[in-house]
Predicted model as a PDB file, atoms N, CA, C, CB and O in Angstrom, pLDDT in the B-factor column:
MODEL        1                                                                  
ATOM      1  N   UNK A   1     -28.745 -72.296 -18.846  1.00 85.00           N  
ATOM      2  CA  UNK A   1     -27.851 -72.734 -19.903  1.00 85.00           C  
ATOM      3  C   UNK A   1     -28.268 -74.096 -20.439  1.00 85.00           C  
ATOM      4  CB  UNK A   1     -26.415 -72.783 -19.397  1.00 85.00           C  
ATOM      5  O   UNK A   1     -28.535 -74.144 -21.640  1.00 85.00           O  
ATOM      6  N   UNK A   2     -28.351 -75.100 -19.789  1.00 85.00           N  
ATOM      7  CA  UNK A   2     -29.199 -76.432 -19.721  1.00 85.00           C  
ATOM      8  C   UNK A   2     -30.657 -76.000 -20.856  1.00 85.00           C  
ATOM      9  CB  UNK A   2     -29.756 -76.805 -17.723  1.00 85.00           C  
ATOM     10  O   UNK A   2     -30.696 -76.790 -21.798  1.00 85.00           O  
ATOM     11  N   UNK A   3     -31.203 -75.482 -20.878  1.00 91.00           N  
ATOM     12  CA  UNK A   3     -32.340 -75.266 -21.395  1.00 91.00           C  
ATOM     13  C   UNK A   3     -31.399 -74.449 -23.022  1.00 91.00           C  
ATOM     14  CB  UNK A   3     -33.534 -74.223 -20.150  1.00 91.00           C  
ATOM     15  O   UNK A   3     -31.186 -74.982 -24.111  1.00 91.00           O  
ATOM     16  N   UNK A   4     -31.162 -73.524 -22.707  1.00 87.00           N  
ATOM     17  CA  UNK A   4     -30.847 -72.923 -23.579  1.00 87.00           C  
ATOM     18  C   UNK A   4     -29.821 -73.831 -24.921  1.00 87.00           C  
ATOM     19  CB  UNK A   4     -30.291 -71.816 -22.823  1.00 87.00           C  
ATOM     20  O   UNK A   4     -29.843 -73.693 -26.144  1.00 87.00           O  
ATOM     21  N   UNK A   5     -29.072 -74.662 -24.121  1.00 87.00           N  
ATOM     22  CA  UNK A   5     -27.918 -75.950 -24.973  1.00 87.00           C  
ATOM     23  C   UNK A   5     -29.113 -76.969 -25.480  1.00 87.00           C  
ATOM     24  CB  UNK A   5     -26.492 -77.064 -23.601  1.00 87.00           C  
ATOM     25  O   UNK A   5     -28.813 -77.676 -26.442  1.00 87.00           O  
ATOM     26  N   UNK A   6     -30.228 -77.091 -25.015  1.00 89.00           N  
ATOM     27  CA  UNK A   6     -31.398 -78.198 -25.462  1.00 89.00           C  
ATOM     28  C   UNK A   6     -31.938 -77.631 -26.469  1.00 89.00           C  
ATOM     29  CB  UNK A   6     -32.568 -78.588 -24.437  1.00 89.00           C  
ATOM     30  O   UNK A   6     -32.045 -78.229 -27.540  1.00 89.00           O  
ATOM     31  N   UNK A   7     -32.452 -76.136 -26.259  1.00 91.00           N  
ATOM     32  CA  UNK A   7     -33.498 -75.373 -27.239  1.00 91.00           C  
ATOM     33  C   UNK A   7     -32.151 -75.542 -28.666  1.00 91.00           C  
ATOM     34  CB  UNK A   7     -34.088 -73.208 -26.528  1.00 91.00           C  
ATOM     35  O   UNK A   7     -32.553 -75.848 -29.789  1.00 91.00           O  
ATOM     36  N   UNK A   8     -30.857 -75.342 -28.456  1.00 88.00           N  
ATOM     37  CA  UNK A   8     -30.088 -75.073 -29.634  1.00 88.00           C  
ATOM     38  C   UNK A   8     -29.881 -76.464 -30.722  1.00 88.00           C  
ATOM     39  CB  UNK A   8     -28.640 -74.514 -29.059  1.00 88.00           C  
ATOM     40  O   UNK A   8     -29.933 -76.413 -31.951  1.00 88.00           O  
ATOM     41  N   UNK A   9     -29.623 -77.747 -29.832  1.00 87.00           N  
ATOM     42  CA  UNK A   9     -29.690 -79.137 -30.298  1.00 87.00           C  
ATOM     43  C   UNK A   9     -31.063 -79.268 -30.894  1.00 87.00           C  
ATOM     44  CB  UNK A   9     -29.432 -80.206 -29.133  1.00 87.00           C  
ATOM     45  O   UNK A   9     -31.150 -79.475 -32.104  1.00 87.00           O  
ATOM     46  N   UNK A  10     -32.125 -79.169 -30.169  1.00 92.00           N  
ATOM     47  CA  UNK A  10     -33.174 -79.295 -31.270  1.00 92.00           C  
ATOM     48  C   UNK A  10     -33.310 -78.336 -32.546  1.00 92.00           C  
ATOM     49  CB  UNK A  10     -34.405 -79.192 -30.610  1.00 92.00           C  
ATOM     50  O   UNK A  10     -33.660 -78.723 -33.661  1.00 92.00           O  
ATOM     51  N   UNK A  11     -32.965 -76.981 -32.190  1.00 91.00           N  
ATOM     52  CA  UNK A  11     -33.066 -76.794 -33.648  1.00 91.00           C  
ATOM     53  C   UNK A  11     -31.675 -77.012 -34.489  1.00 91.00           C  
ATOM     54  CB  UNK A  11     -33.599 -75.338 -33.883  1.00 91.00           C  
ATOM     55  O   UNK A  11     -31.694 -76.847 -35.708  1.00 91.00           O  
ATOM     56  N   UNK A  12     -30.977 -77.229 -34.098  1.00 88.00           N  
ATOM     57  CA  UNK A  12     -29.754 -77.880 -35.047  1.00 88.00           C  
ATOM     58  C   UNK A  12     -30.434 -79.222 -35.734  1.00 88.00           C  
ATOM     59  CB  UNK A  12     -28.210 -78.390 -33.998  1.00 88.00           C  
ATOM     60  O   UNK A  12     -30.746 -79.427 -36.908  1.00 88.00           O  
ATOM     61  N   UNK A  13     -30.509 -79.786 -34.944  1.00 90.00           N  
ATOM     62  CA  UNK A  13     -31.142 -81.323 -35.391  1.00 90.00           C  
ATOM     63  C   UNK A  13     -32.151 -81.362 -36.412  1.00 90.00           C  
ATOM     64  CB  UNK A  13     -31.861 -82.060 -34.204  1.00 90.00           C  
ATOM     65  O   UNK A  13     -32.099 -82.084 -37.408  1.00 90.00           O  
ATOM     66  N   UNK A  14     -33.259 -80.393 -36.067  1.00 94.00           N  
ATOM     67  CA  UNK A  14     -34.353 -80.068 -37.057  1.00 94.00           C  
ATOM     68  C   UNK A  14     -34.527 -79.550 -38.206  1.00 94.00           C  
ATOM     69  CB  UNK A  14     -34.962 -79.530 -36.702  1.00 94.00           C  
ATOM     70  O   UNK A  14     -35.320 -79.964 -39.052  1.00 94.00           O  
ATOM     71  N   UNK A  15     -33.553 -78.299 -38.341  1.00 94.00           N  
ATOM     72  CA  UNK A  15     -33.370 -77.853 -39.257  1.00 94.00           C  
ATOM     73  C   UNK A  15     -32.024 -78.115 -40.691  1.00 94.00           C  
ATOM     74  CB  UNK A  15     -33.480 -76.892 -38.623  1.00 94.00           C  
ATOM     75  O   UNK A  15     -31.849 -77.762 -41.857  1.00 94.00           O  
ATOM     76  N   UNK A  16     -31.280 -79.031 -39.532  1.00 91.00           N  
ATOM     77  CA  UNK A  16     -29.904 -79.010 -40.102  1.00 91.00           C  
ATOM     78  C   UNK A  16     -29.190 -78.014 -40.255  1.00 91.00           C  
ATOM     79  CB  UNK A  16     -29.838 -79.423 -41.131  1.00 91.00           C  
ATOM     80  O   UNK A  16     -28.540 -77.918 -41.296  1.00 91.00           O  
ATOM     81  N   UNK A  17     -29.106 -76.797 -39.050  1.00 90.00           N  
ATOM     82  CA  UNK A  17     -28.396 -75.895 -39.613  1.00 90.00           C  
ATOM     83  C   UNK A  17     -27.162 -76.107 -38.799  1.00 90.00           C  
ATOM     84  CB  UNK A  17     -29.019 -74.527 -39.637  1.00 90.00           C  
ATOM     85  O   UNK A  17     -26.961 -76.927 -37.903  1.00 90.00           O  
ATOM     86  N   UNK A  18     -25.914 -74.649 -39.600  1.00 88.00           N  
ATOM     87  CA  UNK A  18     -25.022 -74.668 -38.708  1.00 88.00           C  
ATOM     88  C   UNK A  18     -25.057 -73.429 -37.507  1.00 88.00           C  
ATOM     89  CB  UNK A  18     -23.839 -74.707 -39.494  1.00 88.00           C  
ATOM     90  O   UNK A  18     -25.401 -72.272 -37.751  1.00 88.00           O  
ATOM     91  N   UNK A  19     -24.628 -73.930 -36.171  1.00 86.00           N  
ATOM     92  CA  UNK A  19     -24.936 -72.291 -35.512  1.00 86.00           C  
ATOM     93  C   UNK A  19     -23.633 -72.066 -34.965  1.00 86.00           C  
ATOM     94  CB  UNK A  19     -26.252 -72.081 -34.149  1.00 86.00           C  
ATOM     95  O   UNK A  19     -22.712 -72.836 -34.694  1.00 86.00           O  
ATOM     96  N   UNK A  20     -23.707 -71.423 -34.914  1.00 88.00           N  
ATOM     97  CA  UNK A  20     -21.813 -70.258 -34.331  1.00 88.00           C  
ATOM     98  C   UNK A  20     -22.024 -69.865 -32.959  1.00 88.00           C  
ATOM     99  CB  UNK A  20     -21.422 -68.224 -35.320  1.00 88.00           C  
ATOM    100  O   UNK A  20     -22.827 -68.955 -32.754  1.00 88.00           O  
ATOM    101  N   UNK A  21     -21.483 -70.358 -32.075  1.00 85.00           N  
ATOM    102  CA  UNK A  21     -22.107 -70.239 -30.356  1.00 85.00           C  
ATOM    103  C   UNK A  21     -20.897 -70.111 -29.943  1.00 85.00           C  
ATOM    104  CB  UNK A  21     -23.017 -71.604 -29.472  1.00 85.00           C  
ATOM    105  O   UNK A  21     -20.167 -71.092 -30.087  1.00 85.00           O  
ATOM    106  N   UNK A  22     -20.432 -69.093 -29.424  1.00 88.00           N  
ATOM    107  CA  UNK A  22     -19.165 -68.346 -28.391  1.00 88.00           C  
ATOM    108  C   UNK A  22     -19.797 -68.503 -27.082  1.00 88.00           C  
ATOM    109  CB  UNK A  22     -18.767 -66.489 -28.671  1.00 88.00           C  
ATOM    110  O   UNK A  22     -20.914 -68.037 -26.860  1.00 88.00           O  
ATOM    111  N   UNK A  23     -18.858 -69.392 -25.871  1.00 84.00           N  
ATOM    112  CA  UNK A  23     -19.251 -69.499 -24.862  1.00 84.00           C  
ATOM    113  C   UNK A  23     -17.623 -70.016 -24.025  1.00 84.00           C  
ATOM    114  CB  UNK A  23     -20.606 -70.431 -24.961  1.00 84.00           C  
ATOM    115  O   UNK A  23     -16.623 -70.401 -24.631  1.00 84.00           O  
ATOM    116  N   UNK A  24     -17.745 -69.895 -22.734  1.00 82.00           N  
ATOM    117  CA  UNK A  24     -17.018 -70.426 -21.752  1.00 82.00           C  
ATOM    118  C   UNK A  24     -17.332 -71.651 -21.199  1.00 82.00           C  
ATOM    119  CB  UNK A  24     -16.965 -69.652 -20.878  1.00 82.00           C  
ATOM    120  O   UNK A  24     -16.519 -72.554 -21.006  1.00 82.00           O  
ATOM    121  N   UNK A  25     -18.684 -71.686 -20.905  1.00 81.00           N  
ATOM    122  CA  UNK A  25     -18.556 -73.018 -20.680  1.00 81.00           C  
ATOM    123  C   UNK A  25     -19.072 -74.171 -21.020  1.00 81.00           C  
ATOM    124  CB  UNK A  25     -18.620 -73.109 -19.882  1.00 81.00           C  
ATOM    125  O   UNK A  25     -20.250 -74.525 -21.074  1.00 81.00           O  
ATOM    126  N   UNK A  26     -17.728 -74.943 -21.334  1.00 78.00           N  
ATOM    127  CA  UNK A  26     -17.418 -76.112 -21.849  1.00 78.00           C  
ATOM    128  C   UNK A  26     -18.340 -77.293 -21.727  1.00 78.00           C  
ATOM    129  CB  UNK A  26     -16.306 -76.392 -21.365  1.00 78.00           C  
ATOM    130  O   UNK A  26     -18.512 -78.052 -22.681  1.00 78.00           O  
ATOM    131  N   UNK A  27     -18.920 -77.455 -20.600  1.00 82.00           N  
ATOM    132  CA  UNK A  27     -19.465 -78.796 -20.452  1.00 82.00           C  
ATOM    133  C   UNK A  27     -21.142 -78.410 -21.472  1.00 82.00           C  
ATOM    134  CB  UNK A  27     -19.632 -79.296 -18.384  1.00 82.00           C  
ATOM    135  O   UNK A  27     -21.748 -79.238 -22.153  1.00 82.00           O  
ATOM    136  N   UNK A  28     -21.346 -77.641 -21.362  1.00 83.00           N  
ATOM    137  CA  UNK A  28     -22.674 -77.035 -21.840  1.00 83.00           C  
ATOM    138  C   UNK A  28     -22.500 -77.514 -23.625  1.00 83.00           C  
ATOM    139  CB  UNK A  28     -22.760 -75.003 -21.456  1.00 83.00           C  
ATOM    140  O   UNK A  28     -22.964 -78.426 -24.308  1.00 83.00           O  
ATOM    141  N   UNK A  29     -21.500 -76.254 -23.905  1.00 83.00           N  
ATOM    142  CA  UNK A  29     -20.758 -76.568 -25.569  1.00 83.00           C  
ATOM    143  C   UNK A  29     -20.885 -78.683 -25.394  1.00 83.00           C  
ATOM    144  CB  UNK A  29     -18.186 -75.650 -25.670  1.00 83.00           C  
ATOM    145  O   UNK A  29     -21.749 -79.527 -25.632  1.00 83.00           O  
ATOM    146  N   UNK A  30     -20.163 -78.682 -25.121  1.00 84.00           N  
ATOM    147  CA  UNK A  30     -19.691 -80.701 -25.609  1.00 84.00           C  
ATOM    148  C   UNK A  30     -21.168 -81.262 -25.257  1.00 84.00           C  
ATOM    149  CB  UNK A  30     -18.051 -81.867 -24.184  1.00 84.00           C  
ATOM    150  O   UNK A  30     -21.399 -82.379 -25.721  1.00 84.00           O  
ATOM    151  N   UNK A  31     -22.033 -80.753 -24.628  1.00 82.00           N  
ATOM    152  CA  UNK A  31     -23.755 -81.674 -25.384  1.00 82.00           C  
ATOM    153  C   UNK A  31     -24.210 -81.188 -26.850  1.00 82.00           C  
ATOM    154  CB  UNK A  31     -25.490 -81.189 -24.288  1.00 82.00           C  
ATOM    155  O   UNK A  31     -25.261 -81.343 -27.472  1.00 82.00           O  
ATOM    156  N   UNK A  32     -23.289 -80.695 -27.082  1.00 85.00           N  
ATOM    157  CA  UNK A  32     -24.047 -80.367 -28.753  1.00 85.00           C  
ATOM    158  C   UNK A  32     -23.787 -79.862 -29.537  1.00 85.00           C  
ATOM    159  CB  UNK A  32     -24.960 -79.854 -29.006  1.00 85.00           C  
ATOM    160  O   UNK A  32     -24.507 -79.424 -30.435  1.00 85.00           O  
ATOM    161  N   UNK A  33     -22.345 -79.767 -29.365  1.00 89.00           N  
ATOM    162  CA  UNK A  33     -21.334 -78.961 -30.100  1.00 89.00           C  
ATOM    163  C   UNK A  33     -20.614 -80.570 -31.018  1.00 89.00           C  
ATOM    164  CB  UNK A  33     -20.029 -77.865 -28.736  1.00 89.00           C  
ATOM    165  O   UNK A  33     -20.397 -81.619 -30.410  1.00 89.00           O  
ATOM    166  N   UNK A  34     -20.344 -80.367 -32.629  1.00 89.00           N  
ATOM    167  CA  UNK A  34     -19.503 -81.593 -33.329  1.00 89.00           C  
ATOM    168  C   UNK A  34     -18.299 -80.977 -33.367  1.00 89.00           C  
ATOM    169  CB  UNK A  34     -19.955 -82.151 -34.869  1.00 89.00           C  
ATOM    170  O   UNK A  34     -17.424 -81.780 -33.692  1.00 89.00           O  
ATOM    171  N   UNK A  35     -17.775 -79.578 -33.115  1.00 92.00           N  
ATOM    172  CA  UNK A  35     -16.531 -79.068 -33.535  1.00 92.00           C  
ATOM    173  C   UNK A  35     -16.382 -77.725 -32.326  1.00 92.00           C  
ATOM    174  CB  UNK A  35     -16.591 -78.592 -35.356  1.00 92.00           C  
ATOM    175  O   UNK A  35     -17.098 -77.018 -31.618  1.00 92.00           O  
ATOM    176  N   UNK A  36     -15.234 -77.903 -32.594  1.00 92.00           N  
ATOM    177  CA  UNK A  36     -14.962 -76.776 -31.328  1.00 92.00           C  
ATOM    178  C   UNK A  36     -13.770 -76.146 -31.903  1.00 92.00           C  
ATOM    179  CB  UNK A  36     -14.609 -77.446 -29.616  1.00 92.00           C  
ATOM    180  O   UNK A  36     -12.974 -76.878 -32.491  1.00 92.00           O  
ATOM    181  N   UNK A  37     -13.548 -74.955 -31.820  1.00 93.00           N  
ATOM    182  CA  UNK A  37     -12.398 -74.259 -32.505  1.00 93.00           C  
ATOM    183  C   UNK A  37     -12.262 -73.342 -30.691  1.00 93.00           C  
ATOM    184  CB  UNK A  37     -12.921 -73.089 -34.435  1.00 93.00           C  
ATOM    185  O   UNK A  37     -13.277 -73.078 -30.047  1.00 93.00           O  
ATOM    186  N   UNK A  38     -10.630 -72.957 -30.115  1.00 92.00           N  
ATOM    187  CA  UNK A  38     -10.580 -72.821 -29.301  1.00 92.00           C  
ATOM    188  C   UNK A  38      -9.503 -71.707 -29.423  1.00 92.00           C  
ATOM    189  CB  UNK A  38     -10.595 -73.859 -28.720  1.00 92.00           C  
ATOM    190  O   UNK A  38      -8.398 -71.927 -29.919  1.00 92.00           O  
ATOM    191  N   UNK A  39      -9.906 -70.458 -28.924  1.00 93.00           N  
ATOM    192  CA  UNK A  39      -8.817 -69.253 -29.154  1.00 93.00           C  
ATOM    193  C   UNK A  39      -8.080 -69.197 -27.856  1.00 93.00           C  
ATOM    194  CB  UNK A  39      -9.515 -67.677 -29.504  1.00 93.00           C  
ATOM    195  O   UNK A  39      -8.231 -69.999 -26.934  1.00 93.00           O  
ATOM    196  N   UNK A  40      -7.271 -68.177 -27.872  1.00 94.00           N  
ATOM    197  CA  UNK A  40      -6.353 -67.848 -27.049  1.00 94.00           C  
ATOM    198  C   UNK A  40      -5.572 -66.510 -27.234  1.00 94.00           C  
ATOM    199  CB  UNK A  40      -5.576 -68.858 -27.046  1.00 94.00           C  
ATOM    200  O   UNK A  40      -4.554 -66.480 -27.926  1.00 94.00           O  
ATOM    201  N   UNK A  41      -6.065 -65.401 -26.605  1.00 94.00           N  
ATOM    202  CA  UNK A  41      -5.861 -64.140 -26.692  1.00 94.00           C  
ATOM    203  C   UNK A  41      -5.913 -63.742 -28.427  1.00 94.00           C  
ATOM    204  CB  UNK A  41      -4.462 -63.848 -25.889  1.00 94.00           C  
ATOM    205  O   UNK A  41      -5.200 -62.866 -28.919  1.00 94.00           O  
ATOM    206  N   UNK A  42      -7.012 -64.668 -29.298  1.00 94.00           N  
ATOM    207  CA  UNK A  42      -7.222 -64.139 -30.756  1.00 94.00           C  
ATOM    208  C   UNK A  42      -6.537 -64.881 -31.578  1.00 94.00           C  
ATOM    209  CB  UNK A  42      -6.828 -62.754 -31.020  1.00 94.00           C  
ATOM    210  O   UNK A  42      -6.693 -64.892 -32.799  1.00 94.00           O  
ATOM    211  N   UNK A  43      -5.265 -65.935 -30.576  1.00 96.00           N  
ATOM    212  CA  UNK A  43      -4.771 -66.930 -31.826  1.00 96.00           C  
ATOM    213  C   UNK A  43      -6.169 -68.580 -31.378  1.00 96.00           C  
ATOM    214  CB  UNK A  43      -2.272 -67.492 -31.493  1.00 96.00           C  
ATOM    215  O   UNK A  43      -6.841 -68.854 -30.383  1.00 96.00           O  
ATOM    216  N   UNK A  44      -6.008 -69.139 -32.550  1.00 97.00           N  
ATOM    217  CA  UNK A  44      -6.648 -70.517 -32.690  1.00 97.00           C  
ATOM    218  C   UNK A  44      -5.640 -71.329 -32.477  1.00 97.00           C  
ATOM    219  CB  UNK A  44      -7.319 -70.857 -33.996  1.00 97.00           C  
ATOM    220  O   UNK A  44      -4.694 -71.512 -33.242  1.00 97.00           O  
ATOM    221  N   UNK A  45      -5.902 -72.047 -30.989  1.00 96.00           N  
ATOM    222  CA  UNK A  45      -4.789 -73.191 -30.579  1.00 96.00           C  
ATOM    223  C   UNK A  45      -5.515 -74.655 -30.508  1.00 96.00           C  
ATOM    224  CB  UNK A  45      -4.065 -72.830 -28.951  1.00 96.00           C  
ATOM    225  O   UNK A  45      -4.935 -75.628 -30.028  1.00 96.00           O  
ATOM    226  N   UNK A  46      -6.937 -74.716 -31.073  1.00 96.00           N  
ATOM    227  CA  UNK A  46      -7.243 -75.947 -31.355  1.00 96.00           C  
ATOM    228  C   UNK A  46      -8.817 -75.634 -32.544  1.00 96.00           C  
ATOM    229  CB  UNK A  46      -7.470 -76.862 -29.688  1.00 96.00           C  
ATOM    230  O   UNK A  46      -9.587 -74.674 -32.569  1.00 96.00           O  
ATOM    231  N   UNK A  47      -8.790 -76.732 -33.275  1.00 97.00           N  
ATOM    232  CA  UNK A  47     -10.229 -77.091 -33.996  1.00 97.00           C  
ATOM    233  C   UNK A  47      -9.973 -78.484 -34.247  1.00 97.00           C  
ATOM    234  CB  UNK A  47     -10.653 -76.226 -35.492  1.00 97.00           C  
ATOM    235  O   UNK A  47      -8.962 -79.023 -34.695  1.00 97.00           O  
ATOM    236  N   UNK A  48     -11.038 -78.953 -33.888  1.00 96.00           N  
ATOM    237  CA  UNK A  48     -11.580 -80.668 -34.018  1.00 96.00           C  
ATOM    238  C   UNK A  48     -12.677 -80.784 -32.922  1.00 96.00           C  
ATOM    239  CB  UNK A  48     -10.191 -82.008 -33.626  1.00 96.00           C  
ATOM    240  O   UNK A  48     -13.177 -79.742 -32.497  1.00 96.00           O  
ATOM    241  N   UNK A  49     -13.111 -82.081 -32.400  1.00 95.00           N  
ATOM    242  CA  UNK A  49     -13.810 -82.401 -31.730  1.00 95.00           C  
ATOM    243  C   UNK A  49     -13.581 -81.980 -30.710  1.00 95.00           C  
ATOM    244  CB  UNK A  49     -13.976 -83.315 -31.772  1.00 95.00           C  
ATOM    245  O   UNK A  49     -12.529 -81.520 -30.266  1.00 95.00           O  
ATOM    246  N   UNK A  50     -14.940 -82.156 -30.077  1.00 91.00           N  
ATOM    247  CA  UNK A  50     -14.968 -81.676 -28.427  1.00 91.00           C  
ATOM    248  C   UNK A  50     -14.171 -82.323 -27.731  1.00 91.00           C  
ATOM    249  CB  UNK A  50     -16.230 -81.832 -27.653  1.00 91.00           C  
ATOM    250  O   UNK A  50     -13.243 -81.749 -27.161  1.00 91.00           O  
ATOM    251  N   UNK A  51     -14.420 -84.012 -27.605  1.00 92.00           N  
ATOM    252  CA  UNK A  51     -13.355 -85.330 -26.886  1.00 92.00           C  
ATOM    253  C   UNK A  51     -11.642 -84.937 -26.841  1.00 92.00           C  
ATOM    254  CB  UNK A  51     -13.478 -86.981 -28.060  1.00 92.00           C  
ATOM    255  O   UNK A  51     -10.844 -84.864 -25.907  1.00 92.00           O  
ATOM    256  N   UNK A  52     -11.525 -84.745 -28.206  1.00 95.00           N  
ATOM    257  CA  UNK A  52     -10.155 -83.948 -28.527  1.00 95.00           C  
ATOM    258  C   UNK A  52      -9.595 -82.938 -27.879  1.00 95.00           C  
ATOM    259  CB  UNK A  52     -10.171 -83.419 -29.606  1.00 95.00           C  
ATOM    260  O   UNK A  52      -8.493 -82.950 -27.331  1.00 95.00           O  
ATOM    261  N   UNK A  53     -10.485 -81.909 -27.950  1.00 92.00           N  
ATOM    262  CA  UNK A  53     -10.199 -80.464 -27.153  1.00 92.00           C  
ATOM    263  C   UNK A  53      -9.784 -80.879 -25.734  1.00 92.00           C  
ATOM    264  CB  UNK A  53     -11.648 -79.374 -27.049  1.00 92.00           C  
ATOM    265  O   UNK A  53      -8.771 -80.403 -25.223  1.00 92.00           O  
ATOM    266  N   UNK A  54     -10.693 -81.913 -24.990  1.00 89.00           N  
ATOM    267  CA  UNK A  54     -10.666 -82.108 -23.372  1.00 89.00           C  
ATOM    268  C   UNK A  54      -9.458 -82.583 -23.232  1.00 89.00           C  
ATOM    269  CB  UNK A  54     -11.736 -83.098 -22.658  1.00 89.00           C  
ATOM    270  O   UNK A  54      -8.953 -82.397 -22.125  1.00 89.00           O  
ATOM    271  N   UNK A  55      -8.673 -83.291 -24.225  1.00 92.00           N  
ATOM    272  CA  UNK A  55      -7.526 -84.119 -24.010  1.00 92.00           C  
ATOM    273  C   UNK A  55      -6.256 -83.101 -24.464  1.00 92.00           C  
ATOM    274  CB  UNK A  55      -7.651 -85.603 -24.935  1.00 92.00           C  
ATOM    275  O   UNK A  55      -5.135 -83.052 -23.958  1.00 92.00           O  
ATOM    276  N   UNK A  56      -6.659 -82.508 -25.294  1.00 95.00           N  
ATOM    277  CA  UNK A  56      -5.598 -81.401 -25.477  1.00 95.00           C  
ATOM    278  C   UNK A  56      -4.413 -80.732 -24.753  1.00 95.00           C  
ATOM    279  CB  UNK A  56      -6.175 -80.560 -25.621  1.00 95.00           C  
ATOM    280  O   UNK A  56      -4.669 -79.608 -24.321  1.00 95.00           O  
ATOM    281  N   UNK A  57      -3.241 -81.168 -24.546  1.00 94.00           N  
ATOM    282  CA  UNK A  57      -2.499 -80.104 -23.580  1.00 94.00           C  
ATOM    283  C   UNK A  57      -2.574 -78.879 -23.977  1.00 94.00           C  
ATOM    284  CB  UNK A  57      -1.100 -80.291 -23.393  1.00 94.00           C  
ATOM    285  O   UNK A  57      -3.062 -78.254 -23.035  1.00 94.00           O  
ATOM    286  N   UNK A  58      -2.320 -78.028 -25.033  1.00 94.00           N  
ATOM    287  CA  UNK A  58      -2.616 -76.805 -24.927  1.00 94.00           C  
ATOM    288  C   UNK A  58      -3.669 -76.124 -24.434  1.00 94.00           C  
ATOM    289  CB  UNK A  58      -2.525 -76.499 -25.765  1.00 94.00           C  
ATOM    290  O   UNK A  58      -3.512 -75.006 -23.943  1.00 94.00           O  
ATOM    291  N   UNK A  59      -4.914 -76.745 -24.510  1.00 92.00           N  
ATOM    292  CA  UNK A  59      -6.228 -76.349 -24.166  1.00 92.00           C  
ATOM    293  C   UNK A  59      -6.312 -76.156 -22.742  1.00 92.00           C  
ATOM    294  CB  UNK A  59      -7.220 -77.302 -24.611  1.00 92.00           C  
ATOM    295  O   UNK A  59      -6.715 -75.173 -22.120  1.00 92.00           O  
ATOM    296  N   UNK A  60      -5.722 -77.609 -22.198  1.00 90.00           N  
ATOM    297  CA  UNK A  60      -5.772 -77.746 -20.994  1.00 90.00           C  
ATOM    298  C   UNK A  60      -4.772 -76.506 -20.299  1.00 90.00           C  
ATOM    299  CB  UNK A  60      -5.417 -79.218 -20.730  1.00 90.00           C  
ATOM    300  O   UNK A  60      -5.093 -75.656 -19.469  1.00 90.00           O  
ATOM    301  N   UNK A  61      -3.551 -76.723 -20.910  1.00 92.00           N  
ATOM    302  CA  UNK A  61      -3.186 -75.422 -19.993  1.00 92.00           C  
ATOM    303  C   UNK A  61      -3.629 -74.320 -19.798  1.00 92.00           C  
ATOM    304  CB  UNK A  61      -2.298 -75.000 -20.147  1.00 92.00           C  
ATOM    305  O   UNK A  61      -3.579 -73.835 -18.668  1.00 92.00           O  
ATOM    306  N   UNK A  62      -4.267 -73.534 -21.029  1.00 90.00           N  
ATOM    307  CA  UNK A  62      -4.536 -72.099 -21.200  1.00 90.00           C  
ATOM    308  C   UNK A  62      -6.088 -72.266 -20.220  1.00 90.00           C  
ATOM    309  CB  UNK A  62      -4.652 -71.502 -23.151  1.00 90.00           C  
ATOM    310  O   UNK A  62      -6.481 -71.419 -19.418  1.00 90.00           O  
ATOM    311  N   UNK A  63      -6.553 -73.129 -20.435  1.00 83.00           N  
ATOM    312  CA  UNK A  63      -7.862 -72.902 -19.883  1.00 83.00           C  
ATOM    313  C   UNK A  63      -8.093 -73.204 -18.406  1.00 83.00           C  
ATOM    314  CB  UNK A  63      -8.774 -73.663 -20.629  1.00 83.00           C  
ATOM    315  O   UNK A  63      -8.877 -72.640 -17.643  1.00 83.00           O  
ATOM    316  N   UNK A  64      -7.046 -74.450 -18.097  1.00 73.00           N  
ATOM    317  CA  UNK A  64      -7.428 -74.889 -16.738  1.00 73.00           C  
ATOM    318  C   UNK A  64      -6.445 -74.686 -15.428  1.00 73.00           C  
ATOM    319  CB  UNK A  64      -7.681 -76.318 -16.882  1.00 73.00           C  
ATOM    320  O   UNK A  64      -6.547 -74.910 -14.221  1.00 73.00           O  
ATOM    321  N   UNK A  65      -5.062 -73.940 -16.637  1.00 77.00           N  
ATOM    322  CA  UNK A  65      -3.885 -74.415 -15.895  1.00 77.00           C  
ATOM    323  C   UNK A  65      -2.854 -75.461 -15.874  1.00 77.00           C  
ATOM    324  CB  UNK A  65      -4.220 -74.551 -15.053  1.00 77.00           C  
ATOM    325  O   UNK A  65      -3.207 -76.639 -15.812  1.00 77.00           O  
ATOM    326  N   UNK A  66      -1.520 -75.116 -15.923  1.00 71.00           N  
ATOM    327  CA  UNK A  66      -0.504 -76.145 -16.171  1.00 71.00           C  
ATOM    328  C   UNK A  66      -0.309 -77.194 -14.738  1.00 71.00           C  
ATOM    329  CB  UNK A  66       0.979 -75.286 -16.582  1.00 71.00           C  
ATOM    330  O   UNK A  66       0.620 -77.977 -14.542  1.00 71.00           O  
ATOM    331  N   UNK A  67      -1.239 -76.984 -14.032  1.00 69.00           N  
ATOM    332  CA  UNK A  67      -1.522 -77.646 -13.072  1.00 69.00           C  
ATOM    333  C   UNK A  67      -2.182 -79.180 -12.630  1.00 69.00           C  
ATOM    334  CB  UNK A  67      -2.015 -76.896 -12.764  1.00 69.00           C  
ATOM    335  O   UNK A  67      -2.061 -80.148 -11.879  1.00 69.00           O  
ATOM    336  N   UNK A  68      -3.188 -78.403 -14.031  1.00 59.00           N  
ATOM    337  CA  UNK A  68      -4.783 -79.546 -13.725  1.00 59.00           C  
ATOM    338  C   UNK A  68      -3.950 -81.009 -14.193  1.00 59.00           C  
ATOM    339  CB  UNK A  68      -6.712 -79.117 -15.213  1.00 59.00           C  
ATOM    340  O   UNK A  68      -3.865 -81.900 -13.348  1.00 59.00           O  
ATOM    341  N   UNK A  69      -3.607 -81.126 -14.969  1.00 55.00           N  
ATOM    342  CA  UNK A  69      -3.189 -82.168 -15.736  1.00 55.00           C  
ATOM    343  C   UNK A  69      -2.511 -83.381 -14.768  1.00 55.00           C  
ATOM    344  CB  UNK A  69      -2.189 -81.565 -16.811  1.00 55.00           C  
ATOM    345  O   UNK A  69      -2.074 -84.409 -15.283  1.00 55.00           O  
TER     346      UNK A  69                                                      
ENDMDL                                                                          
END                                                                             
């Protein structure tokens, strides 16, 4: 994944494009992700930044648990 999140930043960077990457995990996405849109059984319960998303209570619950917090 490490390799694969590097190969995607360079060509983002290079080309300037935009790429559409569906994934679970998070720490991978936030090296190289500027926006994060975040579903939840098909509804959208967040879009903005990655920093944002981590701080999110909704995010946090659905994803980590009403616990983690």
């Amino acid at each position: 994944m490490d390799q694969a999140a590097d190969l995607l930043a360079m060509i983002r960077k290079e080309r300037g494009i935009t790429i559409i990457w569906v994934e679970h995990i998070m720490g991978v996405l936030m090296r190289v992700v500027d926006r994060v849109v975040v579903l939840d059984h098909g509804e959208k319960i967040f879009d903005g930044a990655p920093k944002a998303a981590q701080a999110d209570a909704k995010v946090v619950e659905v994803y980590l648990g009403a616990d983690a917090a």
